[in-house]
C-alpha positions, 0 to 999 in steps of 0.5 A, spaced: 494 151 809 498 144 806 504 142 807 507 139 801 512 134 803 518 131 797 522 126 796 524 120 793 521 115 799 525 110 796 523 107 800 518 111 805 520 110 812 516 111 818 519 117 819 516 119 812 509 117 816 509 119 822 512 126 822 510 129 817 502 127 821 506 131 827 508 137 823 500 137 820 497 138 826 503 142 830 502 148 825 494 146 824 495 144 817 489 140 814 493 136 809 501 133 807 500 133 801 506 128 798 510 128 791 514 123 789 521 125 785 521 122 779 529 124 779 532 127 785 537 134 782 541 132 789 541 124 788 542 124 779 549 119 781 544 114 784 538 112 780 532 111 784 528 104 784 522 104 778 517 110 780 512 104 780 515 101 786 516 107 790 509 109 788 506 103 790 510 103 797 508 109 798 501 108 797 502 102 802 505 106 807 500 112 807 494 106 807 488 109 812 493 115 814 487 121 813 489 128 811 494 125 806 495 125 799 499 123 793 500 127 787 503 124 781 506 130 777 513 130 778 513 121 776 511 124 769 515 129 768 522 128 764 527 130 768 530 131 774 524 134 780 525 141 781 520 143 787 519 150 785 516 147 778 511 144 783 510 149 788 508 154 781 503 149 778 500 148 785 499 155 785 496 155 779 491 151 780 489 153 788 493 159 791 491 157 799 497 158 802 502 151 803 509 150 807 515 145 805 516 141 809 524 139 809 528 134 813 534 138 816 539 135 811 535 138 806 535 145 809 542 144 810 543 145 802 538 149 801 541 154 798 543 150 793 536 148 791 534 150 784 530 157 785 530 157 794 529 164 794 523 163 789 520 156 794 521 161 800 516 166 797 512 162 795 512 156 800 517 158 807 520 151 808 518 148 815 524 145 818 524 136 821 530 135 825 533 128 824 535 125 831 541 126 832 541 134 831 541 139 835 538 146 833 543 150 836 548 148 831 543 148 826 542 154 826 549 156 827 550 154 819 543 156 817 543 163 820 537 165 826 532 167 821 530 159 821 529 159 828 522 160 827 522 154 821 524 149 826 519 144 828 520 141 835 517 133 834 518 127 836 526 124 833 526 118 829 533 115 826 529 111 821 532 112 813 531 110 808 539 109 807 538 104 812 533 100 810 536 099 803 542 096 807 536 091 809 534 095 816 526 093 814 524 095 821 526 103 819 518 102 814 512 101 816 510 093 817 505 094 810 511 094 806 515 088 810 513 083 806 512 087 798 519 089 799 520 082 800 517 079 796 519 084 790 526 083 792 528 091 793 534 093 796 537 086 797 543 089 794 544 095 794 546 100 800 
């Protein structure tokens, strides 16, 4: 089995790193394959830094971490990233089981994901919760058919929000001094 992690990793936390280590071995799957969106359908008012950028960072952050992978193909599609085009093409070229693997603000609004009947069929989404949520009340507004979804690891309050608030302790040390020295996120929030 794979678990297949998006998002923007703008920039990638140590949360993106770790948990997602955490969920692979929980549920005994043999890799997290991570895909960069080229254009978030749930963030199209605020543009990402250059793919290249996050690329690049993500490639830092997952530097001699095994059972990893990188896939491009969202980064070269034109428009916005849509989970189900992925998971189809994914599919298509390997039909080994995968889960999708979402933070809890993303199952939060998943049913306002392009297709989220078709991503459940084809990939049943795996739940993160963040650090300051409570499963009870998660599943109050989810419904009880994602208990079995939710996996209990460990809690990190890093966010990307925070660190292009300037918060450099929330990514992984590999990327302190690129972001730094590129001069990401000195201004925006």
């Amino acid at each position: 089995m794979e678990l297949v992690f998006g998002g923007t990793f703008d920039p990638p936390t140590r949360a993106h790193v770790l948990l997602p280590q955490a969920a692979r071995i929980a549920v005994g799957a043999q890799t997290v394959r991570y895909v960069p969106a080229a254009i978030s359908p749930h963030k199209l008012d605020a543009p990402p830094t250059p793919a290249s950028d996050r690329l690049h960072m993500l490639r830092l952050a997952l530097e001699g971490v095994d059972h990893t992978c990188i896939d491009e193909r969202e980064l070269r599609r034109s428009g916005p990233s849509y989970t189900i085009d992925t998971l189809l093409e994914l599919q298509a070229e390997d039909p080994r089981p995968r889960r999708l693997l979402i933070g809890s603000d993303q199952a939060m609004a998943f049913d306002r994901w392009h297709r989220w009947a078709d991503i459940i069929e084809l990939a049943p989404p795996l739940v993160m919760l963040r650090a300051n949520d409570l499963a009870d009340t998660l599943l109050q507004t989810l419904g009880s058919h994602w208990e079995a979804r939710l996996l209990d690891l460990e809690r990190l309050e890093d966010s990307s929000t925070s660190a292009r608030a300037g918060n450099l302790d929330v990514v992984p040390e590999s990327l302190h001094e690129w972001i730094t020295s590129k001069g990401l996120y000195e201004v925006r929030a």
